[in-house]
C-alpha positions as CSV (number, residue, x, y, z in Angstrom):
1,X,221.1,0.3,-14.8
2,X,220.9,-1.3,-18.2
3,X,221.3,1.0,-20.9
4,X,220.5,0.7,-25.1
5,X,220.9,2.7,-28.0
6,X,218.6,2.9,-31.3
7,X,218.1,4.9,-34.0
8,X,214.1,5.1,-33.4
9,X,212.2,4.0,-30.4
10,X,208.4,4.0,-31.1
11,X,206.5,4.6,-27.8
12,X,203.0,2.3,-28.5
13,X,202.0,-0.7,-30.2
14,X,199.0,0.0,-31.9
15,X,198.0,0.5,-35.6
16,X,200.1,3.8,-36.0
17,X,203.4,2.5,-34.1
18,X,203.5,-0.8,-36.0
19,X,202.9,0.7,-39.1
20,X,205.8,3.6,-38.4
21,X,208.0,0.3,-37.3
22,X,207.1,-1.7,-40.0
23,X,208.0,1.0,-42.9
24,X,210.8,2.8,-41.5
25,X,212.1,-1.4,-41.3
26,X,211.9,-1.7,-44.9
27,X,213.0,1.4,-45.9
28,X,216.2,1.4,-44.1
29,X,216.8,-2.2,-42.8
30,X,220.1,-0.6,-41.2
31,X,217.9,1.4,-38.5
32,X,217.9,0.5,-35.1
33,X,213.9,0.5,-34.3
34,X,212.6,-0.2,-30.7
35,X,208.8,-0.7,-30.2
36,X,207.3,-0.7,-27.0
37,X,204.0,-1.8,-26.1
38,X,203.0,-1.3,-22.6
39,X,200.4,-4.4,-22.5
40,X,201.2,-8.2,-22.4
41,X,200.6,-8.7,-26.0
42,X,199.6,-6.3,-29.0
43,X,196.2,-5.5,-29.8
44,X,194.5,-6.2,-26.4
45,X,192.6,-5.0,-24.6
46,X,190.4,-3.9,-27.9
47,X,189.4,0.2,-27.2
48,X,187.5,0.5,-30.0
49,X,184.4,-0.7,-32.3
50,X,186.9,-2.4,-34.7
51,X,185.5,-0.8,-38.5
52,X,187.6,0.2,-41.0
53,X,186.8,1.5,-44.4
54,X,187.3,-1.0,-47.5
55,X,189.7,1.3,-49.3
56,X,191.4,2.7,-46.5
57,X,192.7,-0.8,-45.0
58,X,193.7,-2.2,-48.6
59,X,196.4,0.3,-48.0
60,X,198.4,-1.3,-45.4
61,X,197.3,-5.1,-45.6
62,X,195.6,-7.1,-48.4
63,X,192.3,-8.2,-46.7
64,X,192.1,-11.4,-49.3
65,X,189.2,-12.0,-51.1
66,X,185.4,-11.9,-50.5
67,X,185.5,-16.0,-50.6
68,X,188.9,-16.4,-48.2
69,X,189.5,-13.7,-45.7
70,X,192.6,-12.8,-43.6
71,X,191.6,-14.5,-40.4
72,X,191.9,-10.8,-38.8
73,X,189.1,-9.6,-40.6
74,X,185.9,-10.4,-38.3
75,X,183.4,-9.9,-40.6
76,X,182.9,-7.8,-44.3
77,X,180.1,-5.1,-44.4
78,X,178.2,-4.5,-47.6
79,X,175.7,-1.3,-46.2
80,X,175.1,1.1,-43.7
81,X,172.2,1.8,-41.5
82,X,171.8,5.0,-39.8
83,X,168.7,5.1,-37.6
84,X,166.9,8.4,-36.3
85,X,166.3,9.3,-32.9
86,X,163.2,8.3,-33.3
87,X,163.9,4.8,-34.8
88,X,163.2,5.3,-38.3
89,X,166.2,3.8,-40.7
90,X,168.0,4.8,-43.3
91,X,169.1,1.9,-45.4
92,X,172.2,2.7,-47.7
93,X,173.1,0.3,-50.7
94,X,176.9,1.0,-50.7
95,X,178.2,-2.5,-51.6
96,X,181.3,-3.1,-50.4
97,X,181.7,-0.5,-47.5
98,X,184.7,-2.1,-45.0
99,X,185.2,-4.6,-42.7
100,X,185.0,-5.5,-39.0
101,X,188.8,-6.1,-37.8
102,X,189.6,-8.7,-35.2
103,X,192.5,-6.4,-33.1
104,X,193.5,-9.5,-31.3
105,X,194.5,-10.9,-35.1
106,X,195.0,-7.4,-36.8
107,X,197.9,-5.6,-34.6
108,X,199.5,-9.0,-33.9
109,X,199.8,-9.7,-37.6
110,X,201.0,-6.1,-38.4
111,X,203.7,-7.1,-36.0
112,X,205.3,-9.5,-37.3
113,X,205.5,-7.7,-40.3
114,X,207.5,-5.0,-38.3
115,X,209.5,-8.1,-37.1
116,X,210.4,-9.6,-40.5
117,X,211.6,-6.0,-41.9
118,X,214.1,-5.9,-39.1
119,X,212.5,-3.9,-35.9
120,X,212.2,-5.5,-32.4
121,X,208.8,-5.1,-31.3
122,X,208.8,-5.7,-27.3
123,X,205.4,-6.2,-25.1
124,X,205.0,-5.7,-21.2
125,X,207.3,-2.5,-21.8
126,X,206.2,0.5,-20.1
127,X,208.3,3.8,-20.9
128,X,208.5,6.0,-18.1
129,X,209.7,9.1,-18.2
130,X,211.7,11.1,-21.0
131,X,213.9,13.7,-21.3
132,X,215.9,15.5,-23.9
133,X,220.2,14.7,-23.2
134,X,221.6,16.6,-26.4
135,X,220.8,15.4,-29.3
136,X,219.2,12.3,-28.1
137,X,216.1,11.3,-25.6
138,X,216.8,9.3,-22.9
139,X,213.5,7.2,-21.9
140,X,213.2,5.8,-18.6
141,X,211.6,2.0,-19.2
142,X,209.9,-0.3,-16.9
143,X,210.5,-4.3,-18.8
144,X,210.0,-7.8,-17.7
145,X,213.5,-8.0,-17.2
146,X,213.4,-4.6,-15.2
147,X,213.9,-1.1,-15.8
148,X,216.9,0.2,-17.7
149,X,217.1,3.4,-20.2
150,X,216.9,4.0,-23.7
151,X,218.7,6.9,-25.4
152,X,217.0,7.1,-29.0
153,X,217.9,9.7,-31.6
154,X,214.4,9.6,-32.6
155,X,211.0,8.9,-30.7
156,X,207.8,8.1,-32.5
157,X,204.9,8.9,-29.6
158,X,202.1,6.4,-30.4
159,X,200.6,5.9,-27.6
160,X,196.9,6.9,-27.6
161,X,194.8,9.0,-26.5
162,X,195.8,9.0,-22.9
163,X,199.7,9.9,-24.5
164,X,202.3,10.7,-22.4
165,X,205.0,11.5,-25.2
166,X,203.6,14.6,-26.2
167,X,203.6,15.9,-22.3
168,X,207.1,14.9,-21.6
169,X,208.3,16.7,-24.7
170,X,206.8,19.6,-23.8
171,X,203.7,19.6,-26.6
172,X,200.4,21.1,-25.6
173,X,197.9,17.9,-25.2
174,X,195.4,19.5,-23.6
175,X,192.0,18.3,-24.2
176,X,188.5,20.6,-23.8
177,X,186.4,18.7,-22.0
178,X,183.4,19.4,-24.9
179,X,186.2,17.8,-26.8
180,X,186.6,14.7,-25.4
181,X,183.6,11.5,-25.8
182,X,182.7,8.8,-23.4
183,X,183.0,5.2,-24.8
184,X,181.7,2.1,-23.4
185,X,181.4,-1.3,-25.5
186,X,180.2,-4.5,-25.0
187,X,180.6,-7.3,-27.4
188,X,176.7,-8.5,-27.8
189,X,175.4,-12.5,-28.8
190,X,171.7,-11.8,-30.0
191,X,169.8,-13.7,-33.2
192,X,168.0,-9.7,-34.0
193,X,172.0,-8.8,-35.3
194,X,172.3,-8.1,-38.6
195,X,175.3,-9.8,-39.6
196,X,175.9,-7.4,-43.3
197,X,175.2,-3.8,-42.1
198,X,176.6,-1.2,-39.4
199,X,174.2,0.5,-37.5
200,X,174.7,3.7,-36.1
201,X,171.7,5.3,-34.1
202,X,171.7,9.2,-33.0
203,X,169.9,10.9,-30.9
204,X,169.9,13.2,-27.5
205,X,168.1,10.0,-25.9
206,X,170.4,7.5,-27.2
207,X,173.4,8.9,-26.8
208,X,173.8,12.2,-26.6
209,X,176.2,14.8,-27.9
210,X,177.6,11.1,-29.7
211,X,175.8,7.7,-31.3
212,X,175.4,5.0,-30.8
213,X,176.9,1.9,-33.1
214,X,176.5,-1.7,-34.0
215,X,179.5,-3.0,-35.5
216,X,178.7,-7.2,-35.8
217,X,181.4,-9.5,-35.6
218,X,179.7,-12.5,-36.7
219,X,176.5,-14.0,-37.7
220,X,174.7,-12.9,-34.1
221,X,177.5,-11.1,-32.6
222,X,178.6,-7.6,-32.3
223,X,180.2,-4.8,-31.2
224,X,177.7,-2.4,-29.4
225,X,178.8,0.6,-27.5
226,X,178.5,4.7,-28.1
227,X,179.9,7.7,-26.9
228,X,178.2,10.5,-24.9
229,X,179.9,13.8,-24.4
230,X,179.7,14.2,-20.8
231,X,178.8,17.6,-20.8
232,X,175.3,16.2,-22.3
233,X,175.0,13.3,-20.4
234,X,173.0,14.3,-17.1
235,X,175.3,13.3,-14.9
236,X,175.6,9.6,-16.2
237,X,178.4,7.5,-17.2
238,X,178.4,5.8,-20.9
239,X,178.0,2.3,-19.4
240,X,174.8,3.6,-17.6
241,X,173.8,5.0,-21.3
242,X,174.9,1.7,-22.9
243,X,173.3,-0.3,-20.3
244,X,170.0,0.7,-21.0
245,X,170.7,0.9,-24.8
246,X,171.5,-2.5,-24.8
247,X,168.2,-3.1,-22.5
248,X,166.1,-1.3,-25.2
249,X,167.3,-2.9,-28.2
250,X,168.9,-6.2,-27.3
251,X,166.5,-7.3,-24.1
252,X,167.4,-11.0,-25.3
253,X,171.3,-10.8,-25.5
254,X,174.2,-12.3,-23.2
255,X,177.0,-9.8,-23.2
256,X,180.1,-11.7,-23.3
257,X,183.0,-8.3,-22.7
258,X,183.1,-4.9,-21.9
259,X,185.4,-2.2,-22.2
260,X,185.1,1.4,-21.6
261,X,187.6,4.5,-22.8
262,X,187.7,7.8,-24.1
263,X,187.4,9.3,-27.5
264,X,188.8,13.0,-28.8
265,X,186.8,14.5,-31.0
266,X,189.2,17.7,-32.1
267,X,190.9,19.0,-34.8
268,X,194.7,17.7,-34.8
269,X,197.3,19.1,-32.4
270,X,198.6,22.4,-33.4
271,X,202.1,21.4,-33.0
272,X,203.0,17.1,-33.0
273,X,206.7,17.5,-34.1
274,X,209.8,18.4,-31.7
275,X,213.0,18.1,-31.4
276,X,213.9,14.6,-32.3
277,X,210.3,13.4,-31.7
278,X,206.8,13.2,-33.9
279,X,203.7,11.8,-32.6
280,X,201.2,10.0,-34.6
281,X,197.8,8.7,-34.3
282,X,195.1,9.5,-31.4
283,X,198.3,10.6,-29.3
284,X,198.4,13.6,-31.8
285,X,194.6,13.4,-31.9
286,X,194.4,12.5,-35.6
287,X,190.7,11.2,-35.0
288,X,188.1,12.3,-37.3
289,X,185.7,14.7,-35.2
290,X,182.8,13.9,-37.0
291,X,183.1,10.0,-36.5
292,X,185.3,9.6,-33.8
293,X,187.0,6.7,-36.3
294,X,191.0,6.5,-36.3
295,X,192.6,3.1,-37.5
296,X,193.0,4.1,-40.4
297,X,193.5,7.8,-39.9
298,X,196.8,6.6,-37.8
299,X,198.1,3.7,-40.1
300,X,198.7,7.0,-42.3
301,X,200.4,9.0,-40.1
302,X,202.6,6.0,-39.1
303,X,203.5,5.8,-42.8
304,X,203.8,9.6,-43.0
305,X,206.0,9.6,-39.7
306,X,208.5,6.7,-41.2
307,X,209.2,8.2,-44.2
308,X,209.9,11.6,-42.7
309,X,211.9,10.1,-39.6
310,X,213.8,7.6,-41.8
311,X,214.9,10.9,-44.2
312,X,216.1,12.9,-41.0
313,X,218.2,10.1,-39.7
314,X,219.7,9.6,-43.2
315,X,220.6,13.3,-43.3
316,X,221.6,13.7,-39.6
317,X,219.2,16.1,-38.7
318,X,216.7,15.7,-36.1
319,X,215.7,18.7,-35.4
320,X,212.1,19.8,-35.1
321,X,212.4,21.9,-38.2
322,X,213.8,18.9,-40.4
323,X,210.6,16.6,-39.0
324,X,207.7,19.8,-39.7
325,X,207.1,18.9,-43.1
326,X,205.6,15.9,-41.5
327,X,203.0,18.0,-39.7
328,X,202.5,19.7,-43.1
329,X,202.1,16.9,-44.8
330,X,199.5,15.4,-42.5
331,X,197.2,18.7,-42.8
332,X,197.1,18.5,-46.4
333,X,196.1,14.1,-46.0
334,X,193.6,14.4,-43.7
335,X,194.5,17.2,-40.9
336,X,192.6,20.2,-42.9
337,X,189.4,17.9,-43.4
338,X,189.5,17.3,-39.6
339,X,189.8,20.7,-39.3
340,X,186.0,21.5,-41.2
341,X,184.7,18.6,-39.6
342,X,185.0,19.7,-36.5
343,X,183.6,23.2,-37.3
344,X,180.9,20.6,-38.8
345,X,180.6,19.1,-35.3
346,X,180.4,22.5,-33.5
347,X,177.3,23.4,-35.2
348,X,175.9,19.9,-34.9
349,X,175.1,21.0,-31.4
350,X,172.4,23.5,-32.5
351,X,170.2,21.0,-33.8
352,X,167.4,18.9,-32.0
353,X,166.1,15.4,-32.6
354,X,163.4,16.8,-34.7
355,X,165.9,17.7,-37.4
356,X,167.2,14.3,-37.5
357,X,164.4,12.5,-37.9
358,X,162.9,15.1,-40.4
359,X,165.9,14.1,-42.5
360,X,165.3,10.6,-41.9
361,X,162.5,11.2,-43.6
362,X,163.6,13.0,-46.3
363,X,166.1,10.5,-47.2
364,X,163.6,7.6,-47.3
365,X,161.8,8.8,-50.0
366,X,164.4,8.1,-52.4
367,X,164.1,4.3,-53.8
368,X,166.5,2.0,-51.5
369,X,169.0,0.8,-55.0
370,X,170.0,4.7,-55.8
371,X,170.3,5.8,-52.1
372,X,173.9,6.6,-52.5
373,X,175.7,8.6,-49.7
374,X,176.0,11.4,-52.7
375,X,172.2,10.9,-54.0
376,X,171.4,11.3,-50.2
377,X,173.7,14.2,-49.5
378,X,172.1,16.5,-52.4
379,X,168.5,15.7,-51.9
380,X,168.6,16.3,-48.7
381,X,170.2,20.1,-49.5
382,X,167.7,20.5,-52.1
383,X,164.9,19.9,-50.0
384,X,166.4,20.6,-46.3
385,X,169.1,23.5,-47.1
386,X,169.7,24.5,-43.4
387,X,170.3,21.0,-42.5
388,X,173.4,21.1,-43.8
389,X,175.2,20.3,-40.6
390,X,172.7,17.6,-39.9
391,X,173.9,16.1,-43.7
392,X,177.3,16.3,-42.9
393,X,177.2,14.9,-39.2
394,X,175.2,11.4,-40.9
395,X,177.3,11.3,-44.0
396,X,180.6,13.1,-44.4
């Protein structure tokens, strides 16, 4: 059996792997760093509606400007449009907002930053199994050019939200099932798109316990999908739900791809450092409850889970109290935010329809040009006080 040793094997190609391979790279180009991606090429099959915020992104890659674009950027968005259960909208002038990635541009072009700072980034590689053999893991892998081992001194687990990593190193994953969202998506050609704005629609008839979104990719295309929390659903599946949003609201479209996947909607893993191992991203469920958004959200914790892997290997100590002050630092980023969103999220599910759309309401009486997410935040307390969850679940 073919065996290899690296300083750092990262376990998942997406945004937060690449990112953790790309800066540990730069920072210490004397690192061994292994990533494997289980696919046959980085960023496909896309999982996810593909938005990012504007300020968020500009952290990790320069998006180019408004006139010339990175070619992985599908489309910029200038407002949002969140619609009621009952279909009335709320128009937001925002300017620039974010953008619309293209993942089948966007992780391949973080890779090959990962492979110019010095890390070997390698595709149709599955790992296995893993277990702890003294100070390093040995992971079992499953290649093109067959299985062999890898005995890492450090493993970055970023591999989703199905993750593996956190299982084998004996990390409590567990999911609640009121916890967990139903996705389907299909990318959508119809002329009724607009091209400048996300829309996201909520509702108990729509999709319930979730929303539904509109994410467009070009000038009559999109990404249109939701997420239902199956507890809510009735008994259906989210492409039944999406089938007949789609029906409603795009009866002329041609559907050119699907997808369907999950979505966890809790606060961040208790624990997501042991012995010689961090995980980042969705596999540490670092997905903000209230949205259900996490590119960005795991680009940080990749950075976060360089630096404090690059620092341990430096000193020579991998143990799971030299890698906690990652977990520390996370929770005061985003982790503690997460944390009151989801309590945000909780009490979301006291309210009805009618207490959306009576904030729809409330919210349209301000003049379009100063309907700012904060001008819309505190009317709607000064006029609507115990929808403060209801504020929160639309704008936080």
């Amino acid at each position: 059996m073919h065996v290899e040793h690296c300083d750092l094997l990262i376990i998942g190609g997406g945004p937060a792997g690449l990112v953790a391979a790309r800066d540990a790279a730069r920072s210490d180009r004397t690192l061994s760093i292994i990533v494997l991606e289980r696919d046959d090429a980085v960023g496909r099959p896309v999982r996810c509606g593909e938005g990012v915020g504007a300020a968020g992104l500009s952290e990790f890659l320069d998006p180019g400007p408004p006139n010339s674009l990175a070619p992985w950027i599908s489309r910029r968005i200038r407002r949002v449009v969140f619609r009621a259960p009952n279909g009335d909208e709320v128009r937001v002038a925002e300017g620039d907002v974010g953008y619309i990635l293209d993942r089948t541009r966007f992780e391949p072009a973080l890779a090959a930053q990962a492979l110019y700072a010095g890390a070997d980034v390698r595709t149709r590689a599955e790992a296995l199994a893993m277990k702890r053999d003294g100070e390093r893991w040995t992971v079992a892998v499953d290649a093109s050019g067959g299985r062999g081992e890898i005995r890492a001194r450090i493993v970055i687990g970023a591999d989703g939200v199905e993750s593996a990593v956190g299982r084998w190193a004996g990390l409590d994953t567990r999911v609640r099932a009121r916890d967990m969202e139903s996705c389907a998506q299909y990318v959508v050609d119809d002329a009724t798109i607009d091209a400048d704005a996300i829309v996201l629609h909520f509702g108990d008839r729509v999709a319930p316990g979730g929303y539904a979104w509109v994410f467009p990719k070009g000038t009559r295309s999109a990404n249109v999908g939701l997420g239902i929390l199956g507890l809510r659903a009735g008994g259906r599946s989210a492409v039944a739900w999406l089938d007949d949003y789609v029906a409603r609201h795009f009866p002329n479209a041609s559907v050119s791809s699907r997808t369907v996947g999950g979505v966890i909607v809790s606060a961040t893993m208790a624990h997501t450092v042991a012995d010689g191992l961090v995980l980042c991203g969705d596999a540490a469920h670092m997905i903000n409850p209230l949205s259900g958004g996490g590119i960005v959200n795991a680009m940080k914790s990749g950075r976060l889970a360089a630096e404090t892997t690059v620092a341990a290997l430096r000193s020579g100590n991998t143990s799971a109290s030299a890698l906690e002050s990652y977990h520390a630092r996370w929770m005061r980023l985003l982790g503690d935010d997460h944390v009151r969103f989801y309590r945000v999220k909780e009490a979301l599910a006291r309210f009805d329809d009618a207490s959306f759309d009576k904030l729809a309401g409330t919210v349209n009486r301000i003049p379009e040009p100063r309907r700012t997410l904060r001008r819309i935040f505190g009317e709607a307390l000064v006029r609507h006080p115990t929808l403060l969850p209801v504020v929160a679940k639309y704008f936080a």
